[in-house]
N, C-alpha and C positions, 0 to 999 in steps of 0.2 A: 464383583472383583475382576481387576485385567488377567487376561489368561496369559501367563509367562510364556514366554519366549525362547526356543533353544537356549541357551547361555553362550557368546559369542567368545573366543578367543579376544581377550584383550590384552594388552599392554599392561607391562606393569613395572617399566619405567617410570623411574619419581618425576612428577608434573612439575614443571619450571613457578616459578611465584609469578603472578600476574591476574589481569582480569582477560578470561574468555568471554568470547560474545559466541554463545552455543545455538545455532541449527537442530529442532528439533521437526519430527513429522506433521503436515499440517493432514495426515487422516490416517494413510496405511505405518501404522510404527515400525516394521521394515523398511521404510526409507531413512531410518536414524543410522546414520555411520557408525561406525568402531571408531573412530579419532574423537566422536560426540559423548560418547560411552567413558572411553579412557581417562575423558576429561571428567563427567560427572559423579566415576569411582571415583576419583581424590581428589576432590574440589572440597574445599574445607567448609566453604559457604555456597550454595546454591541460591541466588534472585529468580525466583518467579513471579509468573503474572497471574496466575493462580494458582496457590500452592498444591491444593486438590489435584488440578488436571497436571502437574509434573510431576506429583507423588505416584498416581497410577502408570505413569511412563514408567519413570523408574521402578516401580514393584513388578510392571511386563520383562524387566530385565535383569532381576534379580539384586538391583543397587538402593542403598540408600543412603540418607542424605541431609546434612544440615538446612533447613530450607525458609527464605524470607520472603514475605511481601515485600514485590516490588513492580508496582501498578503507575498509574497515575496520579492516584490517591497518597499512596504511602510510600512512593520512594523517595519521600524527602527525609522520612523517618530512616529507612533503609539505606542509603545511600552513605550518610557518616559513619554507618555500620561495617560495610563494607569496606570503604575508605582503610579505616583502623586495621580492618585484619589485608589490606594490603601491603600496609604500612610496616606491618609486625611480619612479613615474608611470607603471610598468604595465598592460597588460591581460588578466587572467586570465580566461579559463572554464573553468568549472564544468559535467562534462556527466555522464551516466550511461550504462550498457549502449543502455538502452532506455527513454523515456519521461522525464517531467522528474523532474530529481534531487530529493535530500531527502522525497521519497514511498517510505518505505523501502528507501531509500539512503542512506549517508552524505553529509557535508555540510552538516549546520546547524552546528557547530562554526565551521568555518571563515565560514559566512555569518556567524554572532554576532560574529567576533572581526575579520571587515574592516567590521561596520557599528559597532564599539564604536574601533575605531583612525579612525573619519571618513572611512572611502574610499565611494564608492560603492557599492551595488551594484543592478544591472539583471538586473530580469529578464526573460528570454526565451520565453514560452509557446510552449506547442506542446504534442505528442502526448500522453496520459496515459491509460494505463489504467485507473484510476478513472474518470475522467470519459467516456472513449469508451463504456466497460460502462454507465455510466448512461443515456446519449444511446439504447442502442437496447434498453435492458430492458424499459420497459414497466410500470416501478414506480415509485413518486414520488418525486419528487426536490424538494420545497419543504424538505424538511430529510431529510440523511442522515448517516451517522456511519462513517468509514474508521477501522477496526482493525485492518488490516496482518495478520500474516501466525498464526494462532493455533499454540499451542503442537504439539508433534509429539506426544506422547501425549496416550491417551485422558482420564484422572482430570484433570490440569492442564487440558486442552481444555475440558472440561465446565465448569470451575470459571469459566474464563476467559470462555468465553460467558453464563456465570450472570448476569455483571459487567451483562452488554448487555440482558441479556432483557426488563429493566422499560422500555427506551428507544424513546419513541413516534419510531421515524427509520428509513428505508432503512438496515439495516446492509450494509457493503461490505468484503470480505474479498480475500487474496493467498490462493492452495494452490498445492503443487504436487500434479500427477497423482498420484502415488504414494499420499498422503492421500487424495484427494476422497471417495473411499464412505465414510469412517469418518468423517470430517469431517461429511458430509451427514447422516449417521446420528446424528453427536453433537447435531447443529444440531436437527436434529425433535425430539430427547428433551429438550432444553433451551429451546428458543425455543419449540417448541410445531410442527404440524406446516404451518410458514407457506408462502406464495407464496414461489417464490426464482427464479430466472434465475442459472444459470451461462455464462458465455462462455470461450469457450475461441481460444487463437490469437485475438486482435483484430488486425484489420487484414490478417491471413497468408491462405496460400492456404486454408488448412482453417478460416477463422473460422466457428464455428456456435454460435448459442445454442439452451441449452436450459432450456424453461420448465415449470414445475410444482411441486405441494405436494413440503417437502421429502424426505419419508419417500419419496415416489414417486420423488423425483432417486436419490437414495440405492442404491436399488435396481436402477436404470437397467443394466444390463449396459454401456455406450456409454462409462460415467461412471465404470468401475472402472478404476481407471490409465490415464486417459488421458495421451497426450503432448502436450507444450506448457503453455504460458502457462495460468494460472486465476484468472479473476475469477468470486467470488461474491456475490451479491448477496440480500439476505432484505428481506421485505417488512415494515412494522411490525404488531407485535401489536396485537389485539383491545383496547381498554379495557374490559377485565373485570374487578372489584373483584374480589381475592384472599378466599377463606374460610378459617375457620377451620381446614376439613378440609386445604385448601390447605398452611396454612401449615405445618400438622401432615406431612404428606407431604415438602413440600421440606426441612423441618427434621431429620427422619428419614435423607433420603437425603443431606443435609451431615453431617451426626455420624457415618455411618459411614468420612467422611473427614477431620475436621476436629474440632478443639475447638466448646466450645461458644459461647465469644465472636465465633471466627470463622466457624460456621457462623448464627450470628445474622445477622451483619454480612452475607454471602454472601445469602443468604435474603429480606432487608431490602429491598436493592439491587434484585435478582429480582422481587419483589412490592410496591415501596413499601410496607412495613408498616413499623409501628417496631420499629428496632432492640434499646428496652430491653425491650419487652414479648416479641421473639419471645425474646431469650438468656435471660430466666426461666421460656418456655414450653420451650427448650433443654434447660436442667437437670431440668426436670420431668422428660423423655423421658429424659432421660439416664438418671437413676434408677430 
């Protein structure tokens, strides 16, 4: 059973009708605000992503609560639901496991379809693991680029990071343990062997980060399947104008997966270069 929580001063001003997109803790439940609280006291209808893990939130805080699947699975079920008790001057939240919803998690769906019917919607900041992994990385943050959780094999991995590797910005990643060494290892042979900060567990008892080029993470003993939560984070590339030999090289090692229009396109992306010129340099190699 969750051990309860002082009971907070809360509000209790009547909650406006609308749909909230609720910030919940992604470990210590002391990062749950009082504006998150107020909300989920008179919320008529609760969406979670598993009912279980926001039920014992809420039983840590002495609330409870009407409460619906709403996953990937079943919020197609759940969503008309919700709709209707909009409809009728409702108030619905929106929350997730851990951390604010629609950060890979389901849920814009149903944001799009109560802000296109005219209802409100509010939202409610708080915890995120994006943003917590930024705050104590150590790498810049004036422009960065969240691309969620990368494929689970190696070939699509590679290809999928290729996409990023020309983008002068903090990239920020989801893994889980299980991945992380192959993931690190895909990351050095594709990004190149950049600054990265992994964090692990944010905000839990075992939060640590760890910093270094990524070939070096990679090889970490620490960092082979770890348990818990994983945020990655990679620092941006060098502005090195691509060469010929370059191009010649990436181009090579796309063809041995890919057509040649699409290892153009692939390649292009990778190195800013143009796409008509490398897919004729394509066919050349090809032949």
């Amino acid at each position: 059973m969750a051990r309860a929580l002082p009971p907070p001063q809360l509000d209790d001003a009547p909650l406006a009708p609308g749909l909230y997109v609720v910030a919940t803790p992604i470990g210590n439940l002391r990062d749950i605000t009082l504006r998150a609280l107020d909300v989920l006291k008179q919320a008529d209808l609760v969406l979670a992503e598993d009912t279980r893990v926001t039920a014992k939130l809420l039983q840590a805080f002495g609330l409870s609560a009407k409460l619906e699947r709403h996953d990937e699975h079943a919020a197609g079920r759940a969503r008309p639901k919700a709709m209707a008790r909009l409809a009728d001057g409702g108030r619905v939240a929106l929350v997730s496991d851990a951390g604010t919803p629609l950060i890979s998690d389901p849920g814009y769906r149903l944001v799009r379809e109560a802000a296109a019917a005219g209802h409100a919607v509010h939202p409610i900041p708080g915890a995120s693991a994006l943003l917590a992994g930024l705050s104590a990385a150590g790498l810049p943050t004036d422009r960065f680029l969240f691309v969620g959780f990368p494929p689970p094999r190696s070939a699509a991995r590679r290809a999928f990071l290729a996409e990023f590797a020309g983008v002068r910005a903090t990239l920020v990643f989801f893994e889980g343990g299980s991945r992380l060494a192959e993931c690190l290892s895909d990351m050095a042979e594709v990004l190149g062997d950049r600054e990265a900060v992994v964090a692990r567990e944010i905000t839990k008892l075992y939060e640590t980060f760890y910093r270094g080029p990524l070939a070096e993470l990679a090889a970490d003993p620490k960092l082979d399947a770890p348990k818990g939560e994983i945020v990655i984070m990679v620092a941006p590339g060098r502005e090195v104008e691509a060469t010929a030999a370059d191009a010649d090289a990436a181009l090579a090692d796309a063809l041995t997966r890919l057509k040649p229009a699409d290892a153009a396109a692939e390649v292009a992306k990778a190195l800013g270069l143009p796409r008509r010129e490398l897919y004729r340099r394509a066919m050349e190699l090809k032949r």
